[in-house]
Structures are given as C-alpha cells and as structure tokens.
C-alpha positions as CSV (number, residue, x, y, z in Angstrom):
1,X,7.6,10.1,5.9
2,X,5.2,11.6,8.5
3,X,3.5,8.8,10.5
4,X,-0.2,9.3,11.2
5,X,-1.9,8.1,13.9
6,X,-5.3,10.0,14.1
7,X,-8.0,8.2,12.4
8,X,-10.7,9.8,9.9
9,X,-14.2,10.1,11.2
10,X,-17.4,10.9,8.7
11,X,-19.5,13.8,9.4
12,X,-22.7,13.4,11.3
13,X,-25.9,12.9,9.0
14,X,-27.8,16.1,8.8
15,X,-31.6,15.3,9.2
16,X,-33.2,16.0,5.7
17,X,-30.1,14.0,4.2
18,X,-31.0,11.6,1.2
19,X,-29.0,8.7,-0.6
20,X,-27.8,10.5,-3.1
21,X,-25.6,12.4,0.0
22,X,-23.6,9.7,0.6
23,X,-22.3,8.7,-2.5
24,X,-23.2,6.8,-5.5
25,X,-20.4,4.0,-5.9
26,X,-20.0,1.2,-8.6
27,X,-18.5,-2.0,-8.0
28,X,-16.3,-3.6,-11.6
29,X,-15.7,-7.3,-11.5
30,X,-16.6,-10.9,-11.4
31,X,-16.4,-13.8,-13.8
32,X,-17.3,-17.4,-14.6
33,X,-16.7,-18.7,-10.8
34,X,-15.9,-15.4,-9.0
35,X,-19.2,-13.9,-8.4
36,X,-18.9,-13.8,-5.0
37,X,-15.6,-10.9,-5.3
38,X,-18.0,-8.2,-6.3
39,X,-21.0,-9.4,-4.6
40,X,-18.9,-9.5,-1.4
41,X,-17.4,-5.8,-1.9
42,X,-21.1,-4.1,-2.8
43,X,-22.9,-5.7,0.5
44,X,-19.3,-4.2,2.4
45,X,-20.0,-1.0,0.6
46,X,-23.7,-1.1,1.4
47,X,-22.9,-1.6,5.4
48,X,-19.8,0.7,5.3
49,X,-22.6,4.0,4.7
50,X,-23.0,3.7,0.7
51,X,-26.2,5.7,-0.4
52,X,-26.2,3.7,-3.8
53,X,-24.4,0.9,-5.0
54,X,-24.0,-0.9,-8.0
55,X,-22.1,-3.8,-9.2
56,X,-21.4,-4.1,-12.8
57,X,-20.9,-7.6,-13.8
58,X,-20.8,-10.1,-17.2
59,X,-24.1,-11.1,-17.9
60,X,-23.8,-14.4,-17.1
61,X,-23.1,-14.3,-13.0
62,X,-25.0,-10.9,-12.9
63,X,-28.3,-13.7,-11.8
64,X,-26.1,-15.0,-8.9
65,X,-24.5,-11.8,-8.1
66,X,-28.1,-10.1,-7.6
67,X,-29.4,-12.7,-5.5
68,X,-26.8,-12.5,-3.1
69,X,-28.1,-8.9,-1.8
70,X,-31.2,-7.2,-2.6
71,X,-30.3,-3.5,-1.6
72,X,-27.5,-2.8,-4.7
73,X,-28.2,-2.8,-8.1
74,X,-26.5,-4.0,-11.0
75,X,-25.3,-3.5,-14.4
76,X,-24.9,-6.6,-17.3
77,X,-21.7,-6.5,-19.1
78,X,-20.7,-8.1,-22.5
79,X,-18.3,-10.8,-21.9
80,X,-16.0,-13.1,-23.8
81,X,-15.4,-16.3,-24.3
82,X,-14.1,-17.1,-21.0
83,X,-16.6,-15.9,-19.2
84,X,-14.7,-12.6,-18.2
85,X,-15.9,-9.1,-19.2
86,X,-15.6,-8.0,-22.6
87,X,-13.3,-4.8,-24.2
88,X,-16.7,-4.7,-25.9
89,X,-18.5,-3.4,-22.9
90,X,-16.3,0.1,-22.7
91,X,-18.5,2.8,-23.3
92,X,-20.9,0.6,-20.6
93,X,-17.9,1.3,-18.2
94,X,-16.8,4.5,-19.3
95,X,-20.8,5.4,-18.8
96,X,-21.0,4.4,-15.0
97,X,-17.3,6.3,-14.8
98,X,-19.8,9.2,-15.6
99,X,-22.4,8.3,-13.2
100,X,-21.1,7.2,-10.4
101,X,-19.1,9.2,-7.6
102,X,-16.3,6.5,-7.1
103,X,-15.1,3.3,-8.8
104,X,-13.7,-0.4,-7.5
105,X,-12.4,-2.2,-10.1
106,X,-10.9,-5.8,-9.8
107,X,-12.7,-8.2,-7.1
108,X,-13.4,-11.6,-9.2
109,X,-12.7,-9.4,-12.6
110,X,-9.8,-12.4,-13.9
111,X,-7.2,-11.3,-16.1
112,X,-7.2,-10.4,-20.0
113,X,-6.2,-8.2,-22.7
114,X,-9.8,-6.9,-23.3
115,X,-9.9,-6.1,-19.2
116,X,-6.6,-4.3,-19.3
117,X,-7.2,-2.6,-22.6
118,X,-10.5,-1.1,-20.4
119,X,-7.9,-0.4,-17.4
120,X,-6.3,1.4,-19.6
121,X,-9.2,3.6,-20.5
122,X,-10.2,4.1,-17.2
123,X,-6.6,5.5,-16.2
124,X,-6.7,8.0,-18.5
125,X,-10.0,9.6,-17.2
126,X,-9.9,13.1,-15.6
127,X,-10.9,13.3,-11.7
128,X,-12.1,9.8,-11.5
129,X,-11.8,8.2,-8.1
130,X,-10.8,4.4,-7.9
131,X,-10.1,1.1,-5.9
132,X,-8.2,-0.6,-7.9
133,X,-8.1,-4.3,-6.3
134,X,-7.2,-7.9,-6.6
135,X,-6.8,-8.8,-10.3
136,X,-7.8,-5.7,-11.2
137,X,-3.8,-5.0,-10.0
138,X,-2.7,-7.9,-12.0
139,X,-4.1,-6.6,-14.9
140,X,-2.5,-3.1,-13.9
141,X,0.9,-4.7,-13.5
142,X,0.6,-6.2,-17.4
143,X,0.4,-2.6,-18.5
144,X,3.2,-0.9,-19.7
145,X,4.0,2.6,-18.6
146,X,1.1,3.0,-16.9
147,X,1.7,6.1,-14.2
148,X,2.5,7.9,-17.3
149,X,-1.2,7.7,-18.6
150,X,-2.5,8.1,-15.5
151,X,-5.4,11.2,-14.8
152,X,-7.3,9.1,-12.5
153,X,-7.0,9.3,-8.6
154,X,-6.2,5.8,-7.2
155,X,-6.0,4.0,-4.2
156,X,-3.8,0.6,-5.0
157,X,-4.6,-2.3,-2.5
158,X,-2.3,-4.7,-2.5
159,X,-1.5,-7.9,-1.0
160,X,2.2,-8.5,-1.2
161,X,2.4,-10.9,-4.2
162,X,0.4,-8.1,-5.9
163,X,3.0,-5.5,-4.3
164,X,6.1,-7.6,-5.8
165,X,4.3,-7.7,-9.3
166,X,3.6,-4.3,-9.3
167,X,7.2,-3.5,-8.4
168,X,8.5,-5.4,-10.8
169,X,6.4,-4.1,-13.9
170,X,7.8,-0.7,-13.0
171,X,11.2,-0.9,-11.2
172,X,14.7,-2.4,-12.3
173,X,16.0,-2.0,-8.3
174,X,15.1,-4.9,-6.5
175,X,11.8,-4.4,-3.7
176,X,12.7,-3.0,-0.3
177,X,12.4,-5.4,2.2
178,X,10.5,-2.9,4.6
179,X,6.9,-2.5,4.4
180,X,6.8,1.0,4.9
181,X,9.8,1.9,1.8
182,X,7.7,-0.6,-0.4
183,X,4.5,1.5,-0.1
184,X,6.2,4.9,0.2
185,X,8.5,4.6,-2.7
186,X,5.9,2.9,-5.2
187,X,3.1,5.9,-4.0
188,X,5.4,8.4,-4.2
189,X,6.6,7.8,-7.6
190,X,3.0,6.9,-9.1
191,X,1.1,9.6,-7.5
192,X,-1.3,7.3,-5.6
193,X,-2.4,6.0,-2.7
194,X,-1.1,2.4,-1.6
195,X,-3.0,0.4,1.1
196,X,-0.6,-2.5,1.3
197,X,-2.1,-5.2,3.1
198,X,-0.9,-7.8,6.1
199,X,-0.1,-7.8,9.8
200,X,0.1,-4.1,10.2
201,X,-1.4,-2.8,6.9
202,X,0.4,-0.1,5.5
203,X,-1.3,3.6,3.8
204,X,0.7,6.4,2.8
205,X,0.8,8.6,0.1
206,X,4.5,9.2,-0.1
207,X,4.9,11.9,2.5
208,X,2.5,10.5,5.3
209,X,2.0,6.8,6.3
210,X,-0.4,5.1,8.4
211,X,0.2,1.6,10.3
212,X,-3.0,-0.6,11.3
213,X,-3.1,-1.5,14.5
214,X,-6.7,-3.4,14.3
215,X,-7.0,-7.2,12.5
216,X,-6.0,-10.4,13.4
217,X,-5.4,-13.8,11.6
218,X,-8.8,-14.5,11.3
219,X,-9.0,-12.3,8.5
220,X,-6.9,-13.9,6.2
221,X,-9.5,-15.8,4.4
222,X,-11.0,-15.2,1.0
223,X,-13.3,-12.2,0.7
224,X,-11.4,-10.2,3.0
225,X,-10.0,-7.9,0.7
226,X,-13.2,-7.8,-1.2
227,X,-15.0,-6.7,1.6
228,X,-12.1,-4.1,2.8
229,X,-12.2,-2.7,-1.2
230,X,-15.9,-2.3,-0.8
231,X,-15.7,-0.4,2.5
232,X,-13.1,2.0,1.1
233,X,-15.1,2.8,-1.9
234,X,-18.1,3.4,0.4
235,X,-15.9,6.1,2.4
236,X,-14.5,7.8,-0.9
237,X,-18.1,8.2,-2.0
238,X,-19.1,10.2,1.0
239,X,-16.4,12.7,0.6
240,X,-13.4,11.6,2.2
241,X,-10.1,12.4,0.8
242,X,-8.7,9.8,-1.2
243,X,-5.9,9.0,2.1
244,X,-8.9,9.5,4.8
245,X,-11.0,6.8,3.0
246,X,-8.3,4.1,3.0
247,X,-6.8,5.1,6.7
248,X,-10.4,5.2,8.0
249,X,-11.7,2.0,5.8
250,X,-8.3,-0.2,6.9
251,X,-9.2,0.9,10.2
252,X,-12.9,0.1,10.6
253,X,-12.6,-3.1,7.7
254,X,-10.0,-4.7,11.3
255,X,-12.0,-3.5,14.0
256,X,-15.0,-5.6,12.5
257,X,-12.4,-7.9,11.9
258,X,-11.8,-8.0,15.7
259,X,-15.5,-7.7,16.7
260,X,-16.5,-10.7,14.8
261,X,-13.2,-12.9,16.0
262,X,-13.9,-11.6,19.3
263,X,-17.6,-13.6,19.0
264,X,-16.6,-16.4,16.3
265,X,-13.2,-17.1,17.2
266,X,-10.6,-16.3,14.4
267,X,-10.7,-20.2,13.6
268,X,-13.9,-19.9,12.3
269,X,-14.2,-16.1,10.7
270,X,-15.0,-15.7,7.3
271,X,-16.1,-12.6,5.1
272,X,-19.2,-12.1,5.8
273,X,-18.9,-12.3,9.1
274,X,-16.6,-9.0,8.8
275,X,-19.7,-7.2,6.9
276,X,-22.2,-8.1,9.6
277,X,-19.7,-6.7,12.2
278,X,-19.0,-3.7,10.3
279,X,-22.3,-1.4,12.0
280,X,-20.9,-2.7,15.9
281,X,-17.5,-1.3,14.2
282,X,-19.0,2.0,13.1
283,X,-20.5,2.4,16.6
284,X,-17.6,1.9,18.0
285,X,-15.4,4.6,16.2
C-alpha cells in the first residue's frame, strides 16, 4: 500500500457562504443509559465545521440528549422495550438517509435484531455516506454477508475488539497481527474505508494508508471515539472525499487531543475536553 503522509485541508469559506454549505449531517444512536454517545458526537460535529446537525434518538433520552447542546437538532425515534431504537422507526431513518448529506450510525445505539435489521437497510442504499461506529459495528459484525449488500459508502472505525469481531464475521484465516494488513486487507476486500483506532491510528482504503502521528494516552477515555465519529462526519459533510474526511478528522480529533493534554494533563482529559480544543486544533492546521 501507498503510505500518505499529507494531511487534508478544507477549503476557505467564501463570504456569502450559508449553513446549508457545509453540510447537513445526522447523528443515529443512543439508548436507555447511553445518551451521552450521540450527544457527544453531534457537539464534535458542531465544533468540527457542521452547518446542520441532527441527532436522531429513542424518544425517551431524546429530553437529555437535547439539553446537552442547544445548537443541533433532533429527531424522536420509536423504541422497544429495552429502551433501544425500534425496526419500527425505518422509514424515520430511511427519511433522514434522504435528507441529510452524511450519516453516523452507532454511538450509544446498543445492539439488537430490530437495529441490525435497519443496518441492513441502510447498507443497501445508493450513494449514502456513513460512519459506522461503536455498536453500530457490533451490530454490523452480526450480519451475515454483509459487503455483499452493500451500495453505501462507509467509513468503519474500529477499536480493535471491534476490528477482531469484524474479522471474524467475515474471514476463516486468522487476523494479521500487523495493524496496517488488518486495515488494508479488511478495506480492501469490503470496499470501505477503515479508520482503525490506537496508538498510531490506522486509515487506508486498500491501496493507500495513513498512520496518526497526533494523540496520546489521555484520550483513551469514554467519548473519545464518539467525539472522533462526530468530527469525521462533519468533514464528509463539507465535501471531503470519503479517505480525506477520516485522514483529516483522525488528524485534527489527536491534535485537540494533544492541545487539551497539553493544558489538563492526560491524567485528567476527558471528552469534552477534546471538543472544546477542537477550534485551537482547527487553527492550528
């Protein structure tokens, strides 16, 4: 693979620019006791250059979820028993699919059958740009088959627990014990985009491959991911390539990382301490 070491930059804002320039995004997930995920990943989203943002939620966190940032809008989903979205919300889903520029799908979602059946659905739609995160790869990994349904463009961000259940839902051979050949191989045979995360997070398509050089230790606390999924959904939304986003958002997702650390201490870091960094980060680049 071709190693890539330029970073992405975003075009400058012309003058009589509006919100609906730079990308209407919608943030999927959330459940009983996971409404900070999505909360976290649409204030990232916001601060990462979002025109609009909206996080669709079940209706029963979508109270807490709103009061946790005033600038996104949201969306009430049915939900089930459990407290997780419902299969019966689909044509909600399949609506902001529509209306929206670019989808994240899986901070705080939980896993069931009536999420993956509207995974599923989602996979299968034309030209639709996703960030498919967190659970939201657990529920992927429970899907049979699934590259060979797939019409939608996605960027997979793994942790590596996710990356070793994804493997292993599509792949007899046992994981390669290099980063680099676990990302590569699994992008290049599903025609997507895999941001796998750590010390030196890993994006390639197949062909090229990016290593992070920006992050530290301080960043592995909860949210973090969250916030980085919101951050790349931002940058597909204002017209980044599908690669770009995640190179760029891994990039500038650490270097807030750093920023914040770099004030706080990495003892002390948590995630929305990364989101307030992210405009010194954006200065920066």
């Amino acid at each position: 693979m071709k190693t890539v070491k330029d970073i992405p930059k975003l075009k400058p804002r012309k003058p009589n620019a509006h919100k609906g320039d730079f990308g209407r995004v919608c943030i999927i997930g959330g459940c009983i006791g996971m409404s900070g995920a999505p909360a976290l990943a649409g204030r990232a989203a916001l601060r990462a250059g979002a025109g609009l943002v909206r996080v669709a939620v079940p209706e029963n966190v979508l109270p807490i979820v709103a009061s946790i940032e005033p600038s996104y809008t949201t969306i009430s989903l049915a939900e089930d028993s459990a407290g997780k979205i419902s299969a019966k919300t689909i044509n909600t889903i399949l609506d902001a699919a529509n209306e929206n520029d670019c989808l994240a799908f899986g901070p705080g979602i939980g896993t069931s059958s009536g999420i993956q059946s509207i995974l599923e659905a989602l996979l299968q739609q034309e030209n639709l740009r996703m960030v498919i995160d967190a659970d939201g790869l657990n529920n992927l990994s429970a899907i049979k088959d699934w590259p060979d349904k797939l019409k939608a463009n996605l960027i997979l961000t793994p942790h590596p627990g996710e990356m070793k259940r994804l493997w292993s839902g599509l792949f007899r051979e046992q994981l390669p014990p290099d980063r680099s050949d676990q990302a590569g191989k699994f992008a290049k045979s599903t025609k997507t985009i895999v941001v796998l995360k750590g010390a030196g997070t890993v994006v390639t398509d197949g062909q090229k491959v990016y290593i992070n050089k920006t992050g530290n230790p301080g960043m592995a606390t909860a949210g973090s991911g969250d916030c980085l999924t919101g951050v790349i959904t931002a940058l597909l939304g204002q017209g980044l390539s599908n690669f770009d986003a995640a190179v760029l958002g891994v990039y500038i997702h650490g270097l807030a990382g750093d920023i914040a650390a770099e004030k706080l201490g990495q003892v002390s870091l948590i995630a929305t301490d990364i989101i307030d960094s992210l405009p010194n980060a954006f200065l920066q680049k």
